[in-house]
C-alpha positions as CSV (number, residue, x, y, z in Angstrom):
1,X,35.6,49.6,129.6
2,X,37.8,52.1,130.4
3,X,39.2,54.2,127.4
4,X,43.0,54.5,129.1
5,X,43.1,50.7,128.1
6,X,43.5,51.4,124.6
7,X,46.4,52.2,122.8
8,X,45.9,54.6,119.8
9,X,48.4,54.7,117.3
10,X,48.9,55.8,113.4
11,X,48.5,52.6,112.0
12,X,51.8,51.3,109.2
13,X,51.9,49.6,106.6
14,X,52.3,46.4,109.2
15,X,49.0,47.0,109.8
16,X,47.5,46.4,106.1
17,X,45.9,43.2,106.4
18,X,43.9,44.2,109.9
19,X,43.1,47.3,108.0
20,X,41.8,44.9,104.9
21,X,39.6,43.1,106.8
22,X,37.8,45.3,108.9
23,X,37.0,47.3,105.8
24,X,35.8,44.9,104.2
25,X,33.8,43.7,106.8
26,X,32.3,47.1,107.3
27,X,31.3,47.1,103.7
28,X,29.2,44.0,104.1
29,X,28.0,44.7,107.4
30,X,26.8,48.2,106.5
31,X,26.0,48.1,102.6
32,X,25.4,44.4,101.8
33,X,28.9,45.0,99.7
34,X,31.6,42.6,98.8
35,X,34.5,45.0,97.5
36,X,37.0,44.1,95.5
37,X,40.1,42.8,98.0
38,X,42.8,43.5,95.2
39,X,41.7,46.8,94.9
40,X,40.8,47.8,98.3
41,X,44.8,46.1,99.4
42,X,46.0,48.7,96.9
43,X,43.8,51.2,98.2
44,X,44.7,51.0,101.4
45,X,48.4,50.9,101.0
46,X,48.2,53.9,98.9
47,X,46.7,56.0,101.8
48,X,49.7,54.4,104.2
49,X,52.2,55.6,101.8
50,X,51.1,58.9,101.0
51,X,50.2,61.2,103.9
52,X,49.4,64.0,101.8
53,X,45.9,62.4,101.0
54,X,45.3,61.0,105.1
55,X,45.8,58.4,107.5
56,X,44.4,55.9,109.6
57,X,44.8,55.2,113.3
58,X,44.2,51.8,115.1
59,X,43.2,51.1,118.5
60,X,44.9,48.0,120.4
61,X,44.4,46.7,123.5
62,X,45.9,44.0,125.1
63,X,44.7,40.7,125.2
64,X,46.5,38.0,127.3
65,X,50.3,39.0,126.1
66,X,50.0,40.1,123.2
67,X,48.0,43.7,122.0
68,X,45.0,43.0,119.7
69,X,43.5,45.6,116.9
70,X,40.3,46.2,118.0
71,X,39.3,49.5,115.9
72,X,40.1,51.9,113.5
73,X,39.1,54.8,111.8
74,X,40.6,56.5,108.6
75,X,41.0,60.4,108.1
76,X,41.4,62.2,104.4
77,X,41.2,65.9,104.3
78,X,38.9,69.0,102.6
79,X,40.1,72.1,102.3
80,X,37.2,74.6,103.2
81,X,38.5,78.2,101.6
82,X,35.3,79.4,103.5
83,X,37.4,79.2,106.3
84,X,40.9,79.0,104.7
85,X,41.4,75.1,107.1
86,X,41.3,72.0,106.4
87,X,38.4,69.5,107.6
88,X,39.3,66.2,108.4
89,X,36.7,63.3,107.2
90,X,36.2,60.3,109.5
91,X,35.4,57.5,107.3
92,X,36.0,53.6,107.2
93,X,35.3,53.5,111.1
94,X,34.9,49.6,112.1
95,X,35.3,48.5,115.6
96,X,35.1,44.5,116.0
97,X,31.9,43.6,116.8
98,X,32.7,42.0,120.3
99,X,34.3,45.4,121.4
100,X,31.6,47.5,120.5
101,X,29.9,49.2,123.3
102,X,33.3,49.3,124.9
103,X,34.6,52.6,124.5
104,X,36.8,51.9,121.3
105,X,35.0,54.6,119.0
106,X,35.2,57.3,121.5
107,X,39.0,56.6,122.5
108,X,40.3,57.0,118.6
109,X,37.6,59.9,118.6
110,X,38.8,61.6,121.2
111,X,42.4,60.9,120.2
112,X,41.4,62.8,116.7
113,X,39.6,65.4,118.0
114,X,42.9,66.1,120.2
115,X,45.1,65.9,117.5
116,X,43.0,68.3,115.1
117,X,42.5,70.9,118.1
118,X,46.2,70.7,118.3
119,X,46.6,71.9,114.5
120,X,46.3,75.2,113.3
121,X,45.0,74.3,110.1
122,X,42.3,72.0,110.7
123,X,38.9,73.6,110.9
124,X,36.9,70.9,111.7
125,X,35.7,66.9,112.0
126,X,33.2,65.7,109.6
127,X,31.9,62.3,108.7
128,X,29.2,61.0,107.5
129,X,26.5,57.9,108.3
130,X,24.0,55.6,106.5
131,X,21.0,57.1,106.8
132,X,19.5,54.0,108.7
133,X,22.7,53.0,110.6
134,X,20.8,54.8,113.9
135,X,23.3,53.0,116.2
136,X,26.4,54.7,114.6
137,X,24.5,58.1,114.5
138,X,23.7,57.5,118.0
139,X,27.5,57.1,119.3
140,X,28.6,60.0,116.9
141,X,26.3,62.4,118.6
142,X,27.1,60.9,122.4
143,X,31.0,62.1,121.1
144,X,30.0,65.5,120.2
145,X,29.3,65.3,116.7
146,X,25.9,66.9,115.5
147,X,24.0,66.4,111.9
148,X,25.4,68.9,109.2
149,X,23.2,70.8,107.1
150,X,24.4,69.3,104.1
151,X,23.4,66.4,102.7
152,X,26.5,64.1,100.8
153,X,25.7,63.2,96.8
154,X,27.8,61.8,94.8
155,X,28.7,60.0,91.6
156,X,31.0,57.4,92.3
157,X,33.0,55.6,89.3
158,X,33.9,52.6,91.0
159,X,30.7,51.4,93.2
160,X,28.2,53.4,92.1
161,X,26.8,51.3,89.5
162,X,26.7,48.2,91.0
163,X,23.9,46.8,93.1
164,X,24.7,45.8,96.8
165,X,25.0,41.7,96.9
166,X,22.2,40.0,98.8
């Protein structure tokens, strides 16, 4: 499908209970995680409300007369002093399963990537992957991202301790 047939936007606070979802169908679909809806509905609306810690896009396309949300893609930011810019993270990418392979990921990539090129004080895209999820890893690299030297640890207060649900 051609990617001029999506629309990219910044997604609203309108667009709270798409957002909702597709998270939390990406947590179950990639980790085997059922997350909190309470939380992850304040969560969300937090980021929509307060710019100053990111924001999400959506992609639509239309779908008999009405446009359908198809995708999105959330970005918070790292400052790098290395390099006095600011990186901005791709995370909670989620595209619905029967539009994947369609060109929704690389339309809101290539939105981003615009967008950041555009800024002065972004210094880069980063994101990162499940180690096994080779089928995200594989359209990240057909968009131009490559594997970082790092590797991501963490120690996360919220998830961390719990077990993924079978």
């Amino acid at each position: 499908m051609n990617p001029d047939l999506f629309v990219i936007r910044p997604a609203t606070v309108h667009d709270v209970q798409a957002i909702l979802e597709f998270n939390a169908a990406m947590a179950l679909e990639t980790e085997q995680r059922r997350l909190d809806l309470d939380r992850l509905r304040k969560g969300t609306l937090a980021l929509l409300t307060q710019p100053q810690h990111g924001f999400y896009i959506v992609a639509e396309t239309p779908v008999g007369t009405i446009r359908t949300t198809v995708g999105q893609l959330m970005i918070t930011f790292e400052w790098s002093d290395w390099r006095n810019g600011v990186f901005w993270w791709v995370q909670s990418v989620y595209v619905r399963p029967e539009w994947r392979r369609r060109g929704v990921y690389r339309a809101m990539h290539e939105h981003i990537a615009a967008r950041a090129t555009m800024d002065p004080q972004v210094c880069g895209i980063r994101l990162y992957v499940e180690h096994q999820n080779h089928n995200a890893q594989t359209v990240y690299r057909r968009v131009g991202l490559s594997p970082s030297v790092y590797t991501v640890y963490e120690q996360d207060f919220i998830l961390g301790h719990q077990q993924p649900n079978p």
